[in-house]
NUMARKOL-844253 format. One line per field, with one value per residue: residue number from 1; z, x, y of N, C-alpha, C, O in turn. Coordinates in nm, 2 decimals. Example, Ala and Ser with C-alpha at 12.3 -4.5 7.8 and 13.67 -1.06 7.14 Angstrom:
# NUMARKOL-844253
n <- (1,2) .
n_up <- (0.78,0.71) .
n_east <- (1.32,1.28) .
n_north <- (-0.57,-0.22) .
ca_up <- (0.78,0.71) .
ca_east <- (1.23,1.37) .
ca_north <- (-0.45,-0.11) .
c_up <- (0.78,0.79) .
c_east <- (1.32,1.29) .
c_north <- (-0.33,0.00) .
o_up <- (0.85,0.80) .
o_east <- (1.42,1.34) .
o_north <- (-0.33,0.11) .
END
This chain:
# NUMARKOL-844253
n <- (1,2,3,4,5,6,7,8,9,10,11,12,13,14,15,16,17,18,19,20,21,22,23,24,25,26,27,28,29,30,31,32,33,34,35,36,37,38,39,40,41,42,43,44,45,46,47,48,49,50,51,52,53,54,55,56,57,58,59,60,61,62,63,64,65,66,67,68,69,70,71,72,73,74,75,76,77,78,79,80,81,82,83,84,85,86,87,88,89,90,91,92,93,94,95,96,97,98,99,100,101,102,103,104,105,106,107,108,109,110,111,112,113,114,115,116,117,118,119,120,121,122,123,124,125,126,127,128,129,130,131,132) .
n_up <- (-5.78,-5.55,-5.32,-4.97,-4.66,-4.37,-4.09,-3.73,-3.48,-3.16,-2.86,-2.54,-2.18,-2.08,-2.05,-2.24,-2.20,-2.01,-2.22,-2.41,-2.32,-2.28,-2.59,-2.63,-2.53,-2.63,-2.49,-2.31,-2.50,-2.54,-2.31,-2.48,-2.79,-2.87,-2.78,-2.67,-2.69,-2.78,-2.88,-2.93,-2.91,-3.07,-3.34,-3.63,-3.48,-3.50,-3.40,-3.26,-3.23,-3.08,-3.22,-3.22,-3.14,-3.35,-3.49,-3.57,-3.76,-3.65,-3.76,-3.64,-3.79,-3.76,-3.50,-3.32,-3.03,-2.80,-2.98,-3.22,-3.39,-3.63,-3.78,-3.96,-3.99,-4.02,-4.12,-4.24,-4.48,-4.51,-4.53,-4.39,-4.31,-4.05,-3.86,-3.53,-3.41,-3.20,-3.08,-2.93,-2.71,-2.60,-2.31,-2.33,-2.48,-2.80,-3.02,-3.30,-3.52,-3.83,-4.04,-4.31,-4.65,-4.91,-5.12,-5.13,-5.00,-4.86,-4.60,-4.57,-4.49,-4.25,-4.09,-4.03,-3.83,-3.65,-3.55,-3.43,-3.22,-3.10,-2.98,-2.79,-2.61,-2.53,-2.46,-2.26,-2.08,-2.03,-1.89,-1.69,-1.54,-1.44,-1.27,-1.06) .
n_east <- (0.97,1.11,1.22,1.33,1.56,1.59,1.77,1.89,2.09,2.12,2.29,2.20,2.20,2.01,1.81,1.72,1.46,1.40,1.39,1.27,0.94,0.91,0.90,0.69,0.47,0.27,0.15,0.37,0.56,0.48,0.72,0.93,0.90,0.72,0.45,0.22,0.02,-0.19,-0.21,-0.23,-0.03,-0.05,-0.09,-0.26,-0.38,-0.56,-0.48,-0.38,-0.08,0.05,0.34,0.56,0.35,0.18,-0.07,-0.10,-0.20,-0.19,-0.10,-0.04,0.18,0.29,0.45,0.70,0.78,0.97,1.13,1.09,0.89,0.67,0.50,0.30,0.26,0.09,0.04,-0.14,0.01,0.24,0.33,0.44,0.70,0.76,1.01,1.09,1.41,1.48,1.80,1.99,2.27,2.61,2.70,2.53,2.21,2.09,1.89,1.73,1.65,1.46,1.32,1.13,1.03,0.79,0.94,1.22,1.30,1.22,1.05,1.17,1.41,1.34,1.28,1.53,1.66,1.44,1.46,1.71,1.67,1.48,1.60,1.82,1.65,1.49,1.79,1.90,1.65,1.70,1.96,1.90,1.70,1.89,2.06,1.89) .
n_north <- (-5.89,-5.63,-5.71,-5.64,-5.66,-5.63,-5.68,-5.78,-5.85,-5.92,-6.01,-6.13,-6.13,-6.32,-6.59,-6.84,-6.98,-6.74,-6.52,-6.64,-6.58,-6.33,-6.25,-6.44,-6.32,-6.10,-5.90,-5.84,-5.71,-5.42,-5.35,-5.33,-5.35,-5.21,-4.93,-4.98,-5.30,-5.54,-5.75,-6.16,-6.36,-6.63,-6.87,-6.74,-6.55,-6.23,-5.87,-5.53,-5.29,-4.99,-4.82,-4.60,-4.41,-4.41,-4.64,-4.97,-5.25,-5.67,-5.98,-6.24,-6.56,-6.78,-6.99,-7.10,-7.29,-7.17,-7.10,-6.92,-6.63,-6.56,-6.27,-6.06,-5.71,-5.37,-5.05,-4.78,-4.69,-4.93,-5.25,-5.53,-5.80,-5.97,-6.15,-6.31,-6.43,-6.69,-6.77,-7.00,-6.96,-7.04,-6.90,-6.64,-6.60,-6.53,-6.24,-6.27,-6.07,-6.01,-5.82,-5.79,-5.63,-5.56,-5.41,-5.22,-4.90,-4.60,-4.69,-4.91,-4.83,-4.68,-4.86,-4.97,-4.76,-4.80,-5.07,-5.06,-4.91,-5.01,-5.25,-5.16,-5.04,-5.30,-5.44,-5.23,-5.24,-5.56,-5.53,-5.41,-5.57,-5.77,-5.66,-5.66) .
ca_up <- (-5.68,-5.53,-5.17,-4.90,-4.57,-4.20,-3.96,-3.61,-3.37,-3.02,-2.73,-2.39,-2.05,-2.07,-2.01,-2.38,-2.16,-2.05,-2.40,-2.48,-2.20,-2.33,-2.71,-2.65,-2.44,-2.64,-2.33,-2.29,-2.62,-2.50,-2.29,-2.58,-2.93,-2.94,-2.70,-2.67,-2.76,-2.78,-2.95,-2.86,-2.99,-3.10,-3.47,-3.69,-3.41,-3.51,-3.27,-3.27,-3.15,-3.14,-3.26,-3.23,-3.18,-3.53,-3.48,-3.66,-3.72,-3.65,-3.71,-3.61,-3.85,-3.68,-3.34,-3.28,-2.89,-2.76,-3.08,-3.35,-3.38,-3.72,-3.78,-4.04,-3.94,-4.11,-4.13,-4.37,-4.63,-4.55,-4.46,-4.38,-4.21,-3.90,-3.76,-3.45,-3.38,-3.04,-3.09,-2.78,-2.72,-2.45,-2.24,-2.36,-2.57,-2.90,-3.07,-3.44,-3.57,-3.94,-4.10,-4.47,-4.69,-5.07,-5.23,-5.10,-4.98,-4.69,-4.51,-4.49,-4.38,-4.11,-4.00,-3.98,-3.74,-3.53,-3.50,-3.32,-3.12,-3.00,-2.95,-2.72,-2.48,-2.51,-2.41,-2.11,-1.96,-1.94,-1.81,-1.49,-1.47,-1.39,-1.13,-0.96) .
ca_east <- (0.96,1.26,1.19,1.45,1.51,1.65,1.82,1.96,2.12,2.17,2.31,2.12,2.24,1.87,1.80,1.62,1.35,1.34,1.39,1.09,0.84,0.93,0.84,0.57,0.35,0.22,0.17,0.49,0.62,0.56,0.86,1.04,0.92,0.60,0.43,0.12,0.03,-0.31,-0.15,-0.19,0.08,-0.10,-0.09,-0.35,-0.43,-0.50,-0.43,-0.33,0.00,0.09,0.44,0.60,0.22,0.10,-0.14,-0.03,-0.21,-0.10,-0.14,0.06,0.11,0.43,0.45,0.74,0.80,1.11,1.23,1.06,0.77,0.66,0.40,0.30,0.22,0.09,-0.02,-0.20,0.12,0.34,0.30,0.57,0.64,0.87,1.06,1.18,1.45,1.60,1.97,2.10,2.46,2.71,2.68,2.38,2.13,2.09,1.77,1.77,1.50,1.45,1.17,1.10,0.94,0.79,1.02,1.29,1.22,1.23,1.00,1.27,1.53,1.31,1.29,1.63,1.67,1.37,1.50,1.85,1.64,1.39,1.72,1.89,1.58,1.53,1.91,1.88,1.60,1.71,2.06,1.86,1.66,1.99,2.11,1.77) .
ca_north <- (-5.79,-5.61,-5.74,-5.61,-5.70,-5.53,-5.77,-5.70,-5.94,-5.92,-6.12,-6.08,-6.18,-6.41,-6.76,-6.89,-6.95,-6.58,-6.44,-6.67,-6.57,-6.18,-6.24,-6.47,-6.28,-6.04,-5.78,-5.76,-5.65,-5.29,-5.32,-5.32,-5.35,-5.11,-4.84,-5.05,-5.41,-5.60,-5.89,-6.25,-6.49,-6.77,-6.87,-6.67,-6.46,-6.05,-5.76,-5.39,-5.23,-4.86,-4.83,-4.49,-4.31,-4.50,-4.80,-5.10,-5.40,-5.74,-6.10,-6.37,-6.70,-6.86,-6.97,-7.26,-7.27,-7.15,-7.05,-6.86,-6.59,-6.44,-6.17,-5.97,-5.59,-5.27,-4.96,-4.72,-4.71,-5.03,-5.40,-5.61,-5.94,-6.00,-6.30,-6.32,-6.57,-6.76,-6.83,-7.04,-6.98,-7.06,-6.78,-6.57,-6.57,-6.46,-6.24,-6.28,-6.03,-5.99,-5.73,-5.80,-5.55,-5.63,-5.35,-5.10,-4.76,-4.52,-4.78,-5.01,-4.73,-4.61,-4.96,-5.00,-4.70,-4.84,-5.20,-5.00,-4.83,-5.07,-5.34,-5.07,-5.05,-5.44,-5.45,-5.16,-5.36,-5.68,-5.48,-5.34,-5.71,-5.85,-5.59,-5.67) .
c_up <- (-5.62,-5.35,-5.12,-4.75,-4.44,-4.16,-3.91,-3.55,-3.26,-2.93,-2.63,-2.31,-1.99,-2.09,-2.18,-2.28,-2.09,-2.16,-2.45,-2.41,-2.24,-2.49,-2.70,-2.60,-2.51,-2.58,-2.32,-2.41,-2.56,-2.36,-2.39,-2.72,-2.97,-2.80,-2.60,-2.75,-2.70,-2.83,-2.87,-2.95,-3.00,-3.24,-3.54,-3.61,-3.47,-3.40,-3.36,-3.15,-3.20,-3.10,-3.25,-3.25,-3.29,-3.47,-3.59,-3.65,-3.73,-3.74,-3.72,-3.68,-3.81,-3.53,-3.34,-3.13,-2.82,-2.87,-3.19,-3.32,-3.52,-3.72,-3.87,-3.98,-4.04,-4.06,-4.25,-4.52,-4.61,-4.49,-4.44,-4.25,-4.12,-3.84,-3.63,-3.39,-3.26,-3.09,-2.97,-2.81,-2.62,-2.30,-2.22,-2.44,-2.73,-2.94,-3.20,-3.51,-3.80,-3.97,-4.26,-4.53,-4.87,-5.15,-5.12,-5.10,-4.85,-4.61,-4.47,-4.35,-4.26,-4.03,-3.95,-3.86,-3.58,-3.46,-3.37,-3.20,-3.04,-2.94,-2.84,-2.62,-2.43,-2.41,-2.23,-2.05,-1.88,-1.85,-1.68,-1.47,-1.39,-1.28,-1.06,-0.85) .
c_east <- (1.10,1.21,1.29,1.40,1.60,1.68,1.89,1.98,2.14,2.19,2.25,2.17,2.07,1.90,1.70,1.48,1.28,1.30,1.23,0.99,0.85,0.87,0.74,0.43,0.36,0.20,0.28,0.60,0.56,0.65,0.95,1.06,0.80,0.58,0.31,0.11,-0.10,-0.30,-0.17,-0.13,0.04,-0.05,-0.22,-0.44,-0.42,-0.48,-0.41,-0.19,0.02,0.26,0.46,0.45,0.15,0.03,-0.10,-0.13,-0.13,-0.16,-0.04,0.06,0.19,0.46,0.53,0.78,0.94,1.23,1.20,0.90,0.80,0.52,0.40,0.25,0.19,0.02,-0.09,-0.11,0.19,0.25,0.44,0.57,0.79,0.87,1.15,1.21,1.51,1.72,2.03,2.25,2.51,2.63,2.54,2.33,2.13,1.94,1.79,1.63,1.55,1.29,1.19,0.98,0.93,0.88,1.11,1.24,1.26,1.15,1.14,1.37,1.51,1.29,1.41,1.67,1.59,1.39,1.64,1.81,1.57,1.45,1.78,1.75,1.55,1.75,1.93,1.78,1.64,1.86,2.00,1.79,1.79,2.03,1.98,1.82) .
c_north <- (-5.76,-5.60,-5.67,-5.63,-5.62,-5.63,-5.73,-5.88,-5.88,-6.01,-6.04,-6.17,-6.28,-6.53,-6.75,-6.86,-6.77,-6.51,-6.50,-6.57,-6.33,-6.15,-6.30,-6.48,-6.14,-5.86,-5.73,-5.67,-5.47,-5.28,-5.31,-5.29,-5.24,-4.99,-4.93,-5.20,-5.51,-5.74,-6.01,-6.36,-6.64,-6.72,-6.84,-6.56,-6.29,-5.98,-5.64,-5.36,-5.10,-4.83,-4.70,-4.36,-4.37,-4.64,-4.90,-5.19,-5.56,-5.89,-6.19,-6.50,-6.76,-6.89,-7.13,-7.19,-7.27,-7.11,-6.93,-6.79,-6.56,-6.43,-6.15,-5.83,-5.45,-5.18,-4.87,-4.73,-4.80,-5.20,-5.47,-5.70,-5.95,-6.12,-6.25,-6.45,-6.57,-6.77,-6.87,-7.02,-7.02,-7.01,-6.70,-6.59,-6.49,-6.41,-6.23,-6.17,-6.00,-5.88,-5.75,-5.71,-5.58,-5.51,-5.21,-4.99,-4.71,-4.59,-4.86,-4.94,-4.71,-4.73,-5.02,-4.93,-4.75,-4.93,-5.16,-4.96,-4.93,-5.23,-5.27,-5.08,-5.21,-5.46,-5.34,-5.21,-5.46,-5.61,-5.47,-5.49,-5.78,-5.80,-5.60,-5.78) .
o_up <- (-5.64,-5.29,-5.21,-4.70,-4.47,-4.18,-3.96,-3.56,-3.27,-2.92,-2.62,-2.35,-1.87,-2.13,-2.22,-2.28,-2.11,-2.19,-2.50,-2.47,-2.20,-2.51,-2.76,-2.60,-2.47,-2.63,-2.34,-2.39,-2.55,-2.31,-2.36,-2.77,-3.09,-2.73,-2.48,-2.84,-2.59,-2.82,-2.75,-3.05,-2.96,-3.27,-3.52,-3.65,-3.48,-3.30,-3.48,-3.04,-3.32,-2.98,-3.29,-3.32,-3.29,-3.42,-3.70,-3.53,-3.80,-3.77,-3.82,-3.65,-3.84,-3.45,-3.35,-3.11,-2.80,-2.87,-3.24,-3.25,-3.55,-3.69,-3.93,-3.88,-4.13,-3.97,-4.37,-4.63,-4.72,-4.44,-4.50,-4.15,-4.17,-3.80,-3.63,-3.34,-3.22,-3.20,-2.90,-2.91,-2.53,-2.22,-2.13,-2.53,-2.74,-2.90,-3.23,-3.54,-3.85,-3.92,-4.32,-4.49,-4.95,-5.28,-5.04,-5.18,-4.76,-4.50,-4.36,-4.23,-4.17,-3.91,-3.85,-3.76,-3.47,-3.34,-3.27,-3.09,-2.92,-2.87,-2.75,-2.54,-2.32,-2.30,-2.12,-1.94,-1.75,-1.73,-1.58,-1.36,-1.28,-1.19,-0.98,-0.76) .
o_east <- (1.20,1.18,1.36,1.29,1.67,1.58,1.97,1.91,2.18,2.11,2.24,2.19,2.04,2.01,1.63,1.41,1.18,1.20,1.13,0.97,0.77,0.80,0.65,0.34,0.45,0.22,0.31,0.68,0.66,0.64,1.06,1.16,0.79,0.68,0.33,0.18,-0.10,-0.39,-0.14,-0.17,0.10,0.00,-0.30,-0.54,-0.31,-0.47,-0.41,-0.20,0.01,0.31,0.36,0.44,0.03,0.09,-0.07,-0.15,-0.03,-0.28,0.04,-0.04,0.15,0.48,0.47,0.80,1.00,1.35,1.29,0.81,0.91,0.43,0.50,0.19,0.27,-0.06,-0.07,-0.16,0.26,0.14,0.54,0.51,0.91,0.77,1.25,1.13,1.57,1.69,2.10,2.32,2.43,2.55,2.46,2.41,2.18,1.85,1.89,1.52,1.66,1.17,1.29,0.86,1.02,0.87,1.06,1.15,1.32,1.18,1.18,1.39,1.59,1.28,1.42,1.70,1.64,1.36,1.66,1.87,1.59,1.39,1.80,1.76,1.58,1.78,1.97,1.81,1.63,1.86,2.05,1.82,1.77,2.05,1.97,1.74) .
o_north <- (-5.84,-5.50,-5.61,-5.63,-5.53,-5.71,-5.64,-5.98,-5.76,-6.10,-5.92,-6.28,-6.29,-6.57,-6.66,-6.76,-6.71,-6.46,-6.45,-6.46,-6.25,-6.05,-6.23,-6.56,-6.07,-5.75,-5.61,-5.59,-5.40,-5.17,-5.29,-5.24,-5.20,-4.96,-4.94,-5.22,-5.54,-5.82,-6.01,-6.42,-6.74,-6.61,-6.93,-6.50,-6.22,-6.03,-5.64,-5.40,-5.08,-4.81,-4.64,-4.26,-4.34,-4.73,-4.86,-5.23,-5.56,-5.90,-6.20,-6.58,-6.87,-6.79,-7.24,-7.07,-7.37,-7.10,-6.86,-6.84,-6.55,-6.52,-6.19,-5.85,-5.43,-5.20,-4.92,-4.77,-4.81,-5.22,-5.42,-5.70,-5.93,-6.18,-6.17,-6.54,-6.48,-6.81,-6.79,-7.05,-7.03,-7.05,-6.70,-6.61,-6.38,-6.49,-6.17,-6.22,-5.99,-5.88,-5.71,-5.70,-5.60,-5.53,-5.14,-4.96,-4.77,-4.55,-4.88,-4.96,-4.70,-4.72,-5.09,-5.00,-4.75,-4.93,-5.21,-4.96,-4.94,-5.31,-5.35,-5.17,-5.24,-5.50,-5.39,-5.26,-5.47,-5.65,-5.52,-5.53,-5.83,-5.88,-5.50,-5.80) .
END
């Protein structure tokens, strides 16, 4: 297979323990990574999020605590599986996201666009959390 994959980093002005309490509620993933989200972050749990107007489904098989989520997610034409990682650092936080798709394509591409975009509102959040 000619797998291919998207990764983004970010540092955030977050505590690990915020960063967690953000990925692993479910709920809150529309502040940042979808529009909607029905999701619960256990391991083998399914759910629905709507992603850019598009419903997606989900299910979650990864759940280490304070550090790591992965999913799988799809819609009518793609599937593809998502990790999101913790990175403690010094100072701030790191998010390590990865999207894997089973073969190259304009899916990936358009996932690369989306990961920028839905990193940049993740990033203007937590900005205005902090001036709170």
């Amino acid at each position: 297979m000619d797998r291919t994959s998207v990764t983004r980093h970010v540092e955030l002005d977050l505590t690990v323990d915020e960063l967690w309490a953000m990925i692993a509620d479910g709920g809150r993933w529309a502040e940042w990574l979808v529009d909607a989200s029905t999701v619960e972050v256990t391991p083998g749990a399914d759910g629905t999020v709507i992603d850019d107007g598009e419903r997606r489904g989900v299910r979650v098989h990864t759940v280490e605590h304070g550090h790591r989520i992965g999913f799988e997610w799809w819609n009518d034409d793609e599937r593809s599986e998502v990790e999101l990682e913790i990175v403690p650092g010094d100072e701030r936080t790191g998010l390590r996201i990865t999207e894997t798709f089973a073969r190259a394509g304009a899916a990936s591409a358009r996932a690369s666009f989306a990961w920028d975009v839905r990193l940049l509102v993740l990033c203007l959040g937590t900005a205005a959390l902090a001036r709170t």
